[in-house]
N, C-alpha and C positions, 0 to 999 in steps of 0.2 A: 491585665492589659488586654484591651480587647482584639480580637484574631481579626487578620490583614485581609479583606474577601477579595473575591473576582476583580469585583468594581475598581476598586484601591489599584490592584493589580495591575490590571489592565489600563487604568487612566494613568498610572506612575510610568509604565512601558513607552506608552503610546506620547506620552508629551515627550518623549526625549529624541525618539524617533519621527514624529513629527517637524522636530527642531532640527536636524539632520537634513532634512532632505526637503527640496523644494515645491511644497505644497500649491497644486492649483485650483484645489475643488472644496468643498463642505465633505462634514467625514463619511464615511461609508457606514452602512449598515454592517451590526455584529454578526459574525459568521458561526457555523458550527459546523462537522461534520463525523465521521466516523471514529474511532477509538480500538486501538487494543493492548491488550492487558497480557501479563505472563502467567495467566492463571493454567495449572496445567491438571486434566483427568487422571484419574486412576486406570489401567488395564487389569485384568487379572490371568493369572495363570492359569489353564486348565489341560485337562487333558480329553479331549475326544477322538471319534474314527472317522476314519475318513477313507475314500477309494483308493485302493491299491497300485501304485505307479512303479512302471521301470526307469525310473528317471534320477535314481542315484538318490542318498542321503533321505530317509525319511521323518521327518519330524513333527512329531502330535505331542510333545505335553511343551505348549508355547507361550505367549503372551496373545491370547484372544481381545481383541476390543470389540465388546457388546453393545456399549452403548456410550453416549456424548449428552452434552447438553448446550445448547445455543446459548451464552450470556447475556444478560442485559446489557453489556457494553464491552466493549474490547475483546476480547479472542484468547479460546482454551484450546490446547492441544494435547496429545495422548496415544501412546506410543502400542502398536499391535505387528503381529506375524500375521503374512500370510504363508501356510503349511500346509502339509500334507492332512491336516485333521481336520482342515475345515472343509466345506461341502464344496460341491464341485458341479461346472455347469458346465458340458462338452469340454472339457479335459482340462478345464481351467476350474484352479481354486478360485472360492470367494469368501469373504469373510464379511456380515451384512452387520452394521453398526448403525443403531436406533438410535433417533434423534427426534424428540418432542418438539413441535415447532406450532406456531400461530399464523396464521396469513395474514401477509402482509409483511411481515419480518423481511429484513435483506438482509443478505448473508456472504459470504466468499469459503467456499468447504474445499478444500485443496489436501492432498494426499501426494506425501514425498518420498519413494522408494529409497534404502539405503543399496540397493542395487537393482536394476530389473527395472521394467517399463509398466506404469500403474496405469490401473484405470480403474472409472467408477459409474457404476449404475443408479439413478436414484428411482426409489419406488416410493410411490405418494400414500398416502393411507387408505387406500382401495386397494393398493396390491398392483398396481398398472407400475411400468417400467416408462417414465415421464423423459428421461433425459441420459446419455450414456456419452463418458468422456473418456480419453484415454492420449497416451503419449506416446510413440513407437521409437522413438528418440531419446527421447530425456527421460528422469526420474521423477517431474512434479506434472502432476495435472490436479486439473481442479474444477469446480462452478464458479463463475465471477457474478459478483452483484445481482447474483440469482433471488428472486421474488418468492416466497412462501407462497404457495395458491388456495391452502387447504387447512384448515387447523386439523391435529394429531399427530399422529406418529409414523416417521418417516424413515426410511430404511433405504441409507447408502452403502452400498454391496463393494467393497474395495476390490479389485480382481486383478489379473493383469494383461500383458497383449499376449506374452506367451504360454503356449499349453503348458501348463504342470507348473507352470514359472515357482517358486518362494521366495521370500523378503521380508526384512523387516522394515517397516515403513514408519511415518509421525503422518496425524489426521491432524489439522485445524480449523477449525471453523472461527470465522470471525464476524460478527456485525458488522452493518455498513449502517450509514445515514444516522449517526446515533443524534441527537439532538439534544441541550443545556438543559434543558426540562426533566431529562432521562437521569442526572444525576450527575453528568461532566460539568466541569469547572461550577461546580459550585461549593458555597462555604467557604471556609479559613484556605489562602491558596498555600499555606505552609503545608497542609494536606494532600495535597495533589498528587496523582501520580506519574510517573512519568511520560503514560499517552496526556492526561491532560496540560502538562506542561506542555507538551509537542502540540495539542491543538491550539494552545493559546499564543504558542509563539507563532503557529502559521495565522492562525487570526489575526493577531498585530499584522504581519507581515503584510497580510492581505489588503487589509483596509491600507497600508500604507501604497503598495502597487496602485490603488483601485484612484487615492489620492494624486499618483504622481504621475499617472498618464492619461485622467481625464480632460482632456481637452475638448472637449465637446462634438469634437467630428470624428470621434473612433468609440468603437463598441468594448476597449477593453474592461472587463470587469471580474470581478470573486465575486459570487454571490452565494447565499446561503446554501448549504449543501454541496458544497463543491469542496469545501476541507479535509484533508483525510489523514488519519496518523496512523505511523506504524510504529509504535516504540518496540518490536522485538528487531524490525529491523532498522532501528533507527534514522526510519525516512518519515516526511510527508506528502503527500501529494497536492499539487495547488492544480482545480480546472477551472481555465480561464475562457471567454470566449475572443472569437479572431475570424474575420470572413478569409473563406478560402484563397481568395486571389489577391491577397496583400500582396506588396509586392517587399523586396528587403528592406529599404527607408521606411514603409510604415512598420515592417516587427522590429525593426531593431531600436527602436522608439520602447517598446515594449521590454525586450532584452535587455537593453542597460537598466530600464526600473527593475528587473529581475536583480540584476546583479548587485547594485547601487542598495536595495531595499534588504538585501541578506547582508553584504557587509556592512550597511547602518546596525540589524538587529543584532550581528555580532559585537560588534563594535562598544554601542551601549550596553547589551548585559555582560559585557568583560567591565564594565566601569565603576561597578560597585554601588550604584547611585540609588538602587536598590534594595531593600534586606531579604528578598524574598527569589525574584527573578536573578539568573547566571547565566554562564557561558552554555551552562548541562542543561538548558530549557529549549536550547537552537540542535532543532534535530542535523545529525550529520549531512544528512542530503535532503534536497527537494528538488521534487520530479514536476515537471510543469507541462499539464495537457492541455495542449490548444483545441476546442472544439468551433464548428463553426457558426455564427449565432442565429443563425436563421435556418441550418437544420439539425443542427446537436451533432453532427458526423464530425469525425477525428482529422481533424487536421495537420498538425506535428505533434511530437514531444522532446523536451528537451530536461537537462537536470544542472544542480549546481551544488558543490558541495561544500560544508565547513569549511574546510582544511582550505580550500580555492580561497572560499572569501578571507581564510586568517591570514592567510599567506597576500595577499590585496592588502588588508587592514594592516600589516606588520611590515608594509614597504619592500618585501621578497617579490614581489610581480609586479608590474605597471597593468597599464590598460591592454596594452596591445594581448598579454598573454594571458591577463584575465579571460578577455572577448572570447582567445582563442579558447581556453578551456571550457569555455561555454558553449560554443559554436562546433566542438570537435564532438558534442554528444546530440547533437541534431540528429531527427529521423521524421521520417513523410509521412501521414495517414491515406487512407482513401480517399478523403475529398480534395486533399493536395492536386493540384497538376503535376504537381513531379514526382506523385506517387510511383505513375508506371517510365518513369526516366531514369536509361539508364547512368548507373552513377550513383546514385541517391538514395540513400538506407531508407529502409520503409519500415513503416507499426501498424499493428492493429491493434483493435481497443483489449481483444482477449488478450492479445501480447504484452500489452503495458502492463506496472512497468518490469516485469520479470524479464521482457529482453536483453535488457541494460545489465543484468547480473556476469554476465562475460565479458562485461565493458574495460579494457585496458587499456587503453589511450590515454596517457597525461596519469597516469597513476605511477607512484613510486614500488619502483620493487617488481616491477612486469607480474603485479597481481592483480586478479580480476578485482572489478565492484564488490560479487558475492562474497570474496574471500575476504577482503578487509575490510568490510561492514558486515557481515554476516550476517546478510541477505540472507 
C-alpha cells in the first residue's frame, strides 16, 4: 500500500477545515518554520581541580559538559555541574561548553539553573568574548534567535551571577528557521514526529487565519518563516503582522479567527475523518506575536490553549468566556501605545514567550502555564 505523504496530508486536513469556517480569499502560501526534537547529549563525569573556596561543600568529580552539537533541525539538550573543579574567572566558576557551528545557522542556546542564577558568555572562534547573558533573578537565561557570524568552534562559558555560586543546570540549544527542504515534513506523514506534526498542524492553521481575515483592507497575515514549534514544550508559536495603532474593532476581527481557526482544527482532527492526522497533532498552546508590518517591532502577544478551545468545541464555555480566556493573556510590546500605560501588562521580544510560564489566570488548579505544560 503505498505511504500517505505531506501532500495527502495536508490537502485531507485542510479541505475539512476549509469547510468549517468561512472562506474569503484564494489559499495562502505553504508555511514553514522552526522545529524541535527530544534528542538529548551525552555529559561525562570527570574529575578535575580547581581554586580553593571557603564557601562550604566542595565538589570536583561531577558531570562536566564539554561539548554540544547544533542539530540539523529540532533541539538537543544535556545535562552538566557547575563546581568547584571547574576553572574560575574573578571568583566565579565557569564551565565553557564547545559547540561547532556554521554561519549563518540560527539558533536559541538557553541554560536553566536547578538552583542559582546562570549565565553565559559566548566566545567566537577567535577567542573574542562576542556576547554575555545572565539572570539575577530567575534560573533560565539564554541567546534567542541569535545568528552564527563565523564558521568553527564556538565556546559558551556557563557561569553564574554569584561568586563561587554551584548548580546543576540543563544546556539546549535549538534551531530556528528550519525550512521543508531541511528534512521536516517530508515523506510518509505516518513518520513524522512530533515537532513535525506541530508544524503541520500550525501550517494548516495558518493558512486557514490568513484565509478568514483577508479582507483586502487589513495586513493580517502568516508568512513563511514565521511558524515555530516546540514539541518539548508542547507549544507553537504563530507571528503574525498588525500595525501598531489598530484600534479593538480592527484586532478583534483578527482574535476571533484566532480562536474560531484552533477550535475548527480541533474539532476536525477529533473526527476521525482521517487515518493519519489526530487530536495529538494540535499542539497544547499557541502563542500569537503580533509584530507591526512596516517595521517588524513587537506589538502584543497573546496565547490560546487546547483545553480553552476543547472545552468551546464540547459546549462547557460559550463565547463570552472563550473571548475572556483569550483576552485575559494579552500583553503590550514596545511599538504598542499602551506599552508605557499604566495598567497594561507589557513584553519584549527577548521575554516572549517565557514570560507567560507563571501565567495562572483561568487555569485549573491555581497552577502556573510552566507547571501544567512543562514549559
Amino acid at each position: 500500500m503505498q505511504g500517505l505523504t505531506n501532500t495527502t496530508t495536508r490537502q485531507a486536513l485542510l479541505s475539512v477545515l476549509l469547510a468549517t469556517l468561512i472562506v474569503t480569499s484564494g489559499c495562502a502560501g505553504l508555511l514553514s518554520g522552526e522545529g524541535n526534537t527530544t534528542e538529548t547529549e551525552t555529559a561525562t563525569e570527570t574529575s578535575t581541580s580547581g581554586p580553593a573556596q571557603e564557601d562550604g561543600e566542595k565538589r570536583t568529580n561531577s558531570t562536566d559538559l564539554r561539548s554540544m552539537s547544533i542539530p540539523e533541525n529540532g533541539s538537543v539538550s544535556a545535562a552538566g555541574e557547575l563546581d568547584h573543579g571547574d576553572p574560575s574567572d574573578g571568583n566565579k566558576y565557569y564551565e565553557p561548553v564547545q559547540v561547532a557551528a556554521v554561519e549563518g545557522q540560527m539558533v536559541n542556546i538557553t541554560v536553566e539553573a536547578e538552583s542559582g542564577n546562570p549565565g553565559i558568555r559566548a566566545v567566537n572562534p577567535d577567542g573574542n568574548i562576542t556576547e554575555i547573558v545572565s539572570n539575577e533573578e530567575g534560573k533560565k537565561t539564554g541567546f534567542y534567535e541569535a545568528t552564527i557570524t563565523q564558521t568553527g568552534g564556538y565556546t559558551f562559558e556557563v557561569t553564574s551571577v554569584d561568586q563561587n555560586a554551584t548548580f546543576n543546570y540543563t544546556m539546549n540549544i535549538e534551531r530556528v528557521q528550519i525550512e521543508d527542504e531541511e528534512g521536516l515534513l517530508e515523506g510518509d506523514a505516518r513518520t513524522w514526529n512530533e515537532t513535525e506534526q506541530y508544524l503541520f498542524a500550525a501550517q494548516s492553521y495558518g493558512i486557514v487565519v490568513n484565509q478568514y481575515t483577508d479582507k483586502g483592507d487589513v495586513p493580517y497575515n502568516v508568512s513563511k518563516g514565521n511558524i515555530a514549534a516546540n514539541a518539548t514544550g508542547d507549544y507553537a508559536v504563530i507571528t503574525y503582522e498588525m500595525p501598531a495603532d489598530y484600534n479593538f474593532t480592527q484586532r478583534n476581527e483578527l482574535d476571533v479567527a484566532f480562536q474560531l481557526s484552533y477550535e475548527a482544527l480541533l474539532n476536525q482532527s477529533r473526527q476521525g475523518g482521517n487515518s493519519v492526522t489526530n487530536e495529538s497533532w494540535v499542539p497544547e498552546i499557541i502563542f500569537f506575536k503580533g509584530v507591526d508590518n512596516e517595521t517588524g517591532e513587537l506589538v502584543r502577544t497573546t496565547f490560546y490553549t487546547r483545553e480553552w478551545a476543547r472545552q468551546y468545541v464540547d459546549g462547557e464555555i460559550g463565547n463570552t468566556e472563550s473571548g475572556g480566556n483569550y483576552y485575559s493573556t494579552e500583553k503590550w510590546g514596545p511599538a504598542s501605545t499602551l506599552y508605557t500605560v499604566s495598567g497594561f501588562e507589557t513584553v519584549t521580544v527577548d521575554e516572549f514567550p517565557q514570560t507567560y510560564y507563571n501565567y495562572t489566570e483561568r487555569l485549573p488548579g491555581n497552577t502556573t502555564l510552566a507547571e501544567r505544560y512543562g514549559l
